[in-house]
Steps between C-alpha positions, in 0.01 A plus 500: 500500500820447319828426631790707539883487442704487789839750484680123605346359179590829285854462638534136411405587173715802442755277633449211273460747186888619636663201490335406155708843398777374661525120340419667179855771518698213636436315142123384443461767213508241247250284698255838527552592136422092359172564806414847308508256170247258592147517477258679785445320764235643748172338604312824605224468237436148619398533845228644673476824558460457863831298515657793312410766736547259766893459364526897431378537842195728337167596400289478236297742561627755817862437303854533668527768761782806475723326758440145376619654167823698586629191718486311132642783329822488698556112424343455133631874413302805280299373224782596239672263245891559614689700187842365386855633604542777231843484296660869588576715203861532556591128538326450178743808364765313656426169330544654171815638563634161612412326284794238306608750171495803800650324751796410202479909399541600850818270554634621165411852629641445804820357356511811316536713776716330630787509203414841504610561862818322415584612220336834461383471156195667396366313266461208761274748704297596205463104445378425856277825482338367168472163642286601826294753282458170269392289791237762655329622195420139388395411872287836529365387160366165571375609834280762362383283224379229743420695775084426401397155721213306609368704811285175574353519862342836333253252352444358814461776644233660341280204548456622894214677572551775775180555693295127591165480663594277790276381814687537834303499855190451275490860351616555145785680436737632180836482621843486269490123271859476685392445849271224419533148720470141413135452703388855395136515339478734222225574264520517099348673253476532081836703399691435813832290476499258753811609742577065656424199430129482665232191551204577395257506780174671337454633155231635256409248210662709263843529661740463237901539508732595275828249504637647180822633704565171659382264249530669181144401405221782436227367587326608807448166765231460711502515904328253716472464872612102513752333345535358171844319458797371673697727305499866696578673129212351366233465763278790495483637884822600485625886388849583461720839562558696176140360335180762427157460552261595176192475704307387779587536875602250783697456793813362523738329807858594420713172492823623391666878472797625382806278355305167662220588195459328190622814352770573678670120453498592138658834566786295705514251224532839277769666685730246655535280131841549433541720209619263236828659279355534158665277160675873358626578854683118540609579123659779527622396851704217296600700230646749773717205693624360128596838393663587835718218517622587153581798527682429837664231370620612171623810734680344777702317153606865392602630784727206558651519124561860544701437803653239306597707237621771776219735491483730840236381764215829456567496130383146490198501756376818313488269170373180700232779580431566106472168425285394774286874414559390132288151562226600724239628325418825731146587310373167452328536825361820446447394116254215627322706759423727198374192267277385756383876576419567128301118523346597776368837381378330175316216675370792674342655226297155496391515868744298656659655795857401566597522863829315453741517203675200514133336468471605157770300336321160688215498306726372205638191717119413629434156465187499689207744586297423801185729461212610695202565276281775637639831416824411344381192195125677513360817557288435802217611418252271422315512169209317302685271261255291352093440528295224472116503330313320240736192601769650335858724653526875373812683545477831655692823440836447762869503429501136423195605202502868419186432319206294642344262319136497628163701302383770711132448341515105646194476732691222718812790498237762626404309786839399575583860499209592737546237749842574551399899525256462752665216737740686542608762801868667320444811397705783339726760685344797421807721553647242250284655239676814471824643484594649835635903482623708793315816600591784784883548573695463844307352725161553333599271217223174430464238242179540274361310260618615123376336185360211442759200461381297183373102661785339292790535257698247272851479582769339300700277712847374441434296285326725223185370578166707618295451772243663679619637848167661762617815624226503780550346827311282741401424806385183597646144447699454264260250303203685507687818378623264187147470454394818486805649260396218269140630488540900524582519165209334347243710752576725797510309834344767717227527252434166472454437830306813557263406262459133679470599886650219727161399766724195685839375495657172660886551500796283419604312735737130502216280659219554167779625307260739281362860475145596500330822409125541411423828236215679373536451129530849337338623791198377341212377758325336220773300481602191662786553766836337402755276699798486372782247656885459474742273674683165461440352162421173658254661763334699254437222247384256768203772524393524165272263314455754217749629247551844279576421145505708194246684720256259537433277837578123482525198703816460685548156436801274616699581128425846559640486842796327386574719203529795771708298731749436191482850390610605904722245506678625159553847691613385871751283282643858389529612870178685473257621830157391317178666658140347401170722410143416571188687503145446488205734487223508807155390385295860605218279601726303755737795535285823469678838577500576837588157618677466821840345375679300830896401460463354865263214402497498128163589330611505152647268229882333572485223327539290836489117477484240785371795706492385901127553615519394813803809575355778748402741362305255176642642222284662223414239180515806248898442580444197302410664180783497213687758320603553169870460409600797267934400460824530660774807536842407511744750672854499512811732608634532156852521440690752401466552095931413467496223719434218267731620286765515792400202625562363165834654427594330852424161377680577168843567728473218670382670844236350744204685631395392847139634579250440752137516296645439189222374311380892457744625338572184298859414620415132475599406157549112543278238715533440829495134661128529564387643151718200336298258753225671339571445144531123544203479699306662218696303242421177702894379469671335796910449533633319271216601230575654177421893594584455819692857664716415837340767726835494706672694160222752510745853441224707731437451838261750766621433893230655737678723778409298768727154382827714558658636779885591644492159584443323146815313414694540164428258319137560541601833398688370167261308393247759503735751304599249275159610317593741257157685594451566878184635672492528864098595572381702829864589581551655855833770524704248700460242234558746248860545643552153546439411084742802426761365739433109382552639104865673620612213621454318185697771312184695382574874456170610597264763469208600698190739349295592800288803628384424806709561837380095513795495221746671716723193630500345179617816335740588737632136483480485122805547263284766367138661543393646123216532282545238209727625189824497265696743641688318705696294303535795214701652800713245590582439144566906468720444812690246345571763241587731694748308731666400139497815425688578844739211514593601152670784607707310765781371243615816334496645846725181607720468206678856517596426862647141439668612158657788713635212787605322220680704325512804640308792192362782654134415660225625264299495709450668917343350779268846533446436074398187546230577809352763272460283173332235741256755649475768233521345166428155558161513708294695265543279216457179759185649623379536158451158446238467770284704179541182269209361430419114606600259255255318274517158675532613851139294617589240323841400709453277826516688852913626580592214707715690798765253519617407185390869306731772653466858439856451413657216307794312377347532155433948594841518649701337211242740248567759719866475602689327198226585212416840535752622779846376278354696223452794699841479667669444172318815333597712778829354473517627169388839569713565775796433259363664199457804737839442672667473194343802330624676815834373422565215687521246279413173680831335494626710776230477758586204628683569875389894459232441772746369787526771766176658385748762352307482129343871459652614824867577411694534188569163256874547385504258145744428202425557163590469143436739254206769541560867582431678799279844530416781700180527663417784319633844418911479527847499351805314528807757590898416356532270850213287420234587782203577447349880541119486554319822375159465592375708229434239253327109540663370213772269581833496393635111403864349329629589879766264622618423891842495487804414730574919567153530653532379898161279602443742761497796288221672318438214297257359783307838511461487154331173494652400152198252312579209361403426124557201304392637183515252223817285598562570884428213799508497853686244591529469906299683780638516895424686764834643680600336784371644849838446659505743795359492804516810729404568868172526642597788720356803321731802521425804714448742198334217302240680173353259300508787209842543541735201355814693679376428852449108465844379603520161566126470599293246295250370739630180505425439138712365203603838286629516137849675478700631210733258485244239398395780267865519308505146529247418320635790267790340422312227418344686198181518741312829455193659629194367293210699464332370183391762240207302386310530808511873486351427137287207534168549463455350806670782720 
């Protein structure tokens, strides 16, 4: 009878599990997260499973009961990995609105404001108003255009079932996955995904799972009752949260639910690593603080000559405003969001899905590539590479060999071919074999089968190579389904094995390690029956004492043997999974049809030797008779037709790949210590010999999983990245994250390709997770463009507003002017250099080293500011006269025209020489000299003359007499008359804006022009200038 919790033991517990929380808050998180890091520990798969129901206070067979269960609900929680703390939309809004260039705008904009409630001066209001709109639109922009993120725990997720078959008071019972216990029994099936981690406690022989999502690998592992290593991720009683079950059936003790899984440690690891700030984002973050303190600086120095120089307090924060507006770059933010955008919607275009933008530009400042092979480096789906008969290796048609290499009409090929066919259980999806079409509408609507689907295609893959791609899918495992899309093509499975009816079969399993099937040839009872055997290559040879070759039957003899072992070991060398073939024909006298076949106690040929006879039940001598070895399939995941081209650009620019399984893919390109040991064993050389190699240099090295942990010191760690080609085999996820974290603190920028939510920590930790490529540094050399592009700008944006401290010409150039050239004109043109192509040596140049190869330079900002920018500011210098000039200000007297801001705003009173003065247009002059406008005519009447009879405050300044030089006349001095009276601001009773006659003394306070410092700047021989050219320039 088993024990029961006592509600004093739950409440210690729940207790206990409290103050854990507690210690944890109060500043153990580092301690928990460097726990999370190391390996599993857990002994569950090594005890009894009486001592583990003893422990879970359960049983194996009558299972937890309902109130045994809830109690340990409410201290180990639902059966539900925890999701992270989600960021909320509007503080991310808010963080791009804050950012250093807004939070600059919005003081500018602020300051603004400000000068406008002081002084009341429009323009200052427009300024501020175009500053905010500024700040917002590029916020809104970059918001929206990285609004798309990770939304990881959705991968977790979906890997919980939501009804389990559980055992509670010894009925069976589906109840929701999430109210599962640690001590519940549950029972598993073929297609279920196993909802905890579970021991094993009985199973069906064929009980296979599916660790793909935690380990990456494809391969379907068997299940056994007992355990089979210390390790708990590779003994093989053990089932883990997340994984699916192929096929067979079992029962299962759950050890572990919820975050406590194997699982849900990795979905920690994945959400609580700190989100690393990527190489672009630190850039541009330092570009930002160099600019700012710049354009701050070299502002704070005008404001304090222009109150040197006696400039009024707004006029001079409004200009410390265009200089500081002048230096920022306002669309370089929004110009690099677009870059990356446009880089991201190419790489698109090449299946590559961009989830952050900032990512893109990293890929060009990689310096090393940690990779995990199945999925990302290799298709994962395993394929016949290569075949072994006649004592020779025959390509066969894959991606690695488009075209195999073997004769169909080989006799040692045929039986290859048929052994393979008929020891074999995949078969062919037949829903695969058509195309599927909907029928019925609403409700009523169904998929049928359409036409047939064709059994393969050729493809062209990246690289403008063909290969041959099988359209059909499979189910089965994943080797036996290579098998049969190898031999489809050459004769129809289904037929085949129709035609050669299966009497007995003894299945896989990891004690014989071979697969057994006996077959009516042809279906032929005057035939002799046919066994047919696959398995280990060294099992299967050990059986055999007969050989295939060129079709005829030989001797296997020790040199034959050790031909075949040379040939296997040529493939495993290559990373291959290499499966041996036997068969042998039953002797119809011995074997007659109709004979009783037993798989219980063998009564057939195995090939046994040093058979136990005195083992109960006697086995049967005809176990002893041999087989007949036929040759060897190898199988491998193949990679991906572009990655050894990839892989080779990499080493080309200088970047490291870091791979666990590298061998099939062919990453190793140098020796590794043990290869060199090796060479001089074979060579027969010793240290100190003349061909001696120092294994210590070897450039390769391969570091199994299980030699590192969170607690492997760094120099252990240097030395073993000191190899210039890294392979860390049988990886778990924790150690994953530790090699990322151990290559960032060397100064690696690294990248991580992964597929697998195994990859998640070390993707989330990475600089950057991306499928291999060039974009990356194409962009940040396009960015660099662009910024130059930007900064360019900057000086003859600068130069009008320090010429105008200086010396006082009216400012080309407006605050508002200036804000639209940066976001209107300038932006498109920047953005158009993320559209240059990449330049010719772009693979060829080492990995951007972070800390000494800015985004922004001395050697960009001298190109950028003195090189390109002086020329700009001195051509637009030269405009602005050349228009000036044609307007009829002649740049001699612009100097001191833009104190005041008075320059376009009130009348310029100047002395000339020479040069006669006109009428607008349509006029005479009467006897007395003034001028009598007509209206009816717009040609202008010239030779006019002020003269002394004519008062400056007559019709003279209604007129609006033009200036022109003609051939010999010069403007010789321009003022501004003097604002020398300063009225009340008490506005009178019957005050009209529209009426001049009700003004009084009222002035609001501000400085007023009178007509004294009219007439005395008459009697100065100053006169109203409004030059003639501009009314004929073609300019006007």
């Amino acid at each position: 009878m088993k024990s029961k919790r006592s509600s004093a033991e739950i409440v210690a517990v729940s207790t206990e599990l409290r103050h854990r929380q507690a210690m944890r808050k109060k500043g153990k998180s580092k301690a928990g997260k460097d726990d999370d890091k190391r390996e599993l520990e857990m002994d569950e798969h090594q005890k009894s499973i009486a001592e583990l129901c003893a422990d879970l206070t359960t049983s194996a067979t009558l299972g937890m009961t309902n109130a045994d269960a809830d109690a340990r609900r409410e201290v180990d929680g639902v059966n539900r990995l925890t999701p992270p703390r989600q960021t909320p939309e509007i503080v991310k809004v808010f963080r791009e609105l804050t950012g250093f260039f807004s939070l600059l705008l919005w003081a500018a904009g602020i300051l603004c404001m400000v000068c406008y409630a002081l002084q009341g001066d429009v323009n200052n209001l427009y300024l501020g108003i175009v500053l905010f709109c500024v700040v917002v639109i590029t916020g809104l922009f970059s918001y929206f255009q990285n609004r798309k993120s990770s939304n990881l725990m959705e991968s977790f997720k979906n890997m919980m079932p939501t009804i389990t078959t559980v055992i509670r008071d010894g009925r069976s019972q589906k109840i929701d996955a999430s109210l599962l216990v640690r001590g519940d029994v549950i029972a598993i099936k073929g297609g279920d995904k196993v909802p905890a981690d579970i021991r094993i406690i009985e199973c069906s022989d064929d009980l296979t799972v599916d660790n793909s999502a935690l380990t990456g690998e494809p391969e379907p592992l068997k299940r056994v009752v007992h355990c089979t290593h210390d390790s708990p991720l590779e003994t093989k009683n053990l089932c883990f949260f997340g994984t699916f079950i192929p096929q067979g059936s079992g029962k299962g003790l759950i050890v572990r639910t919820g975050d406590k899984t194997v699982m849900g440690r990795i979905a920690k690891l994945a959400t609580s690593t700190k989100k690393e700030q990527t190489p672009i984002a630190k850039e541009i973050e330092h570009f930002v603080h160099i600019i700012t303190a710049v354009a701050v600086s070299i502002g704070i120095v005008f404001l304090v000559i222009g109150f040197i120089i006696g400039t009024d307090t707004i006029t001079n924060i409004v200009f410390m405003i265009g200089i500081i507006v002048a230096n920022v770059p306002e669309g370089l933010l929004a110009t690099v969001t677009v870059c990356l955008s446009l880089a991201a919607a190419r790489m698109a275009k090449k299946s590559v899905l961009v989830k952050n933008l900032e990512g893109v530009e990293t890929l060009g400042s990689t310096s090393c590539i940690c990779s995990d092979k199945t999925g990302t480096l290799t298709q994962n789906i395993m394929t016949v590479a290569n075949i072994v008969y006649d004592n020779a290796i025959w390509d066969a048609e894959c991606s690695l060999t488009p075209v195999g290499s073997y004769k169909l009409t080989d006799v040692s090929f045929q039986r290859l071919q048929r052994c393979a066919t008929l020891c074999n259980n995949a078969v062919f999806d037949e829903d695969s074999k058509f195309q599927k079409v909907l029928e019925g509408q609403g409700a009523n609507v169904q998929v049928v089968r359409g036409a047939p689907i064709a059994f393969s295609e050729m493809v062209v893959a990246s690289d403008g190579s063909r290969c041959p791609k099988v359209l059909w899918e499979t189910i089965g495992d994943a080797s036996e389904s290579a098998m049969i899309k190898f031999c489809q093509d050459k004769r129809d499975v289904v037929d085949y094995r129709e035609a050669n009816r299966k009497l007995k079969e003894i299945p896989f399993n990891s004690r014989n390690k071979y697969q057994l099937s006996i077959h009516l040839q042809e279906n032929d009872e005057t035939k002799p029956m046919l066994l047919v055997m696959k398995g280990a290559p060294e099992r299967i040879t050990a059986r055999c004492s007969k050989i295939l070759i060129n079709g005829e039957v030989e001797d296997f003899t020790p040199e034959r043997l050790a031909q075949v072992e040379a040939l296997q070991l040529a493939l495993s060398k290559k990373g291959m999974r290499v499966l041996g073939f036997a068969e042998k024909e039953l002797d119809l006298a011995t074997y007659p049809h109709g004979y009783e076949f037993n798989t219980d106690n063998c009564n057939f040929p195995l090939g046994e030797k040093d058979v136990d006879y005195d083992a109960n039940p006697v086995p049967n001598k005809k176990i002893e008779e041999p087989l007949v070895f036929i040759g060897l399939m190898a199988l491998i995941d193949p990679p991906r037709p572009e990655v050894p081209i990839a892989v080779a650009k990499c080493k080309t620019a200088g970047i490291r790949v870091i791979m666990a399984i590298a061998h099939k893919v062919g990453i190793l390109w140098g020796p590794t210590k043990e290869d060199i040991e090796e060479e001089n064993a074979e060579k027969g050389v010793s240290a100190g010999e003349p061909g001696y190699k120092n294994p210590d240099n070897a450039p390769a090295i391969v570091v199994p999983g299980w030699t590192i942990s969170v607690d492997t010191d760094e120099a252990e760690w240097d030395r073993i990245l000191n190899h210039t080609q890294v392979v860390f085999a049988r990886t778990s996820p924790q150690q994953k994250l530790i090699i990322v974290e151990n290559c960032q603190r060397r100064g690696e920028i690294v990248a991580v390709t992964g597929d697998g939510v195994n990859d998640s920590p070390a993707l989330k930790k990475a600089d950057i997770g991306i499928a291999m490529g060039i974009m990356g540094s194409e962009v940040f050399d396009n960015l660099k463009k662009s910024i130059c592009y930007a900064l360019a700008v900057n000086i003859p944006e600068l130069i009008p507003f320090l010429v105008y401290v200086l010396i006082a010409i009216p400012v080309p150039l407006t605050t508002v002017l200036m804000l639209l050239i940066c976001l209107g004109t300038d932006m498109i043109p920047a953005i158009s250099m993320a559209y240059e192509d990449a330049e010719s040596d772009i693979m060829l140049r080492s990995p951007r080293r972070p800390s000494v190869d800015r985004l922004v330079t001395k050697k960009l900002v001298f190109w950028a500011y003195v090189h390109i920018g002086f020329i700009q500011a001195f051509a637009g210098h030269v405009v602005y006269f050349t228009v000036m000039n044609d307007y009829g200000y002649p740049a001699q007297i612009l100097p001191a025209l833009g104190q005041k801001d008075s320059f376009g705003k009130q009348v310029l009173w100047c002395t000339t020489s020479g040069g006669q003065y006109c009428t607008p247009g349509g006029g005479y002059k009467d006897s007395t000299g003034n001028i009598v406008p007509l209206g009816s005519s717009d040609k202008p009447v010239c030779d006019l003359e002020y003269n002394a009879a004519i008062s400056p405050t007559g019709s003279i300044y209604d007129a609006k007499i033009f200036y022109n030089p003609g051939e010999d006349g010069v403007v010789e001095d321009c003022v501004f008359p003097y604002a020398n009276y300063k009225g009340t601001t008490n506005k009178p009773a019957n005050y009209d804006r529209y009426d001049p006659t009700t003004y009084g003394d009222f002035t609001n306070g501000n400085s007023m022009i009178t007509v004294q410092s009219m007439e005395a700047l008459w009697n100065k021989n100053y006169r109203p200038y409004y030059p003639y050219k501009g009314r004929r320039s073609s300019f006007f």
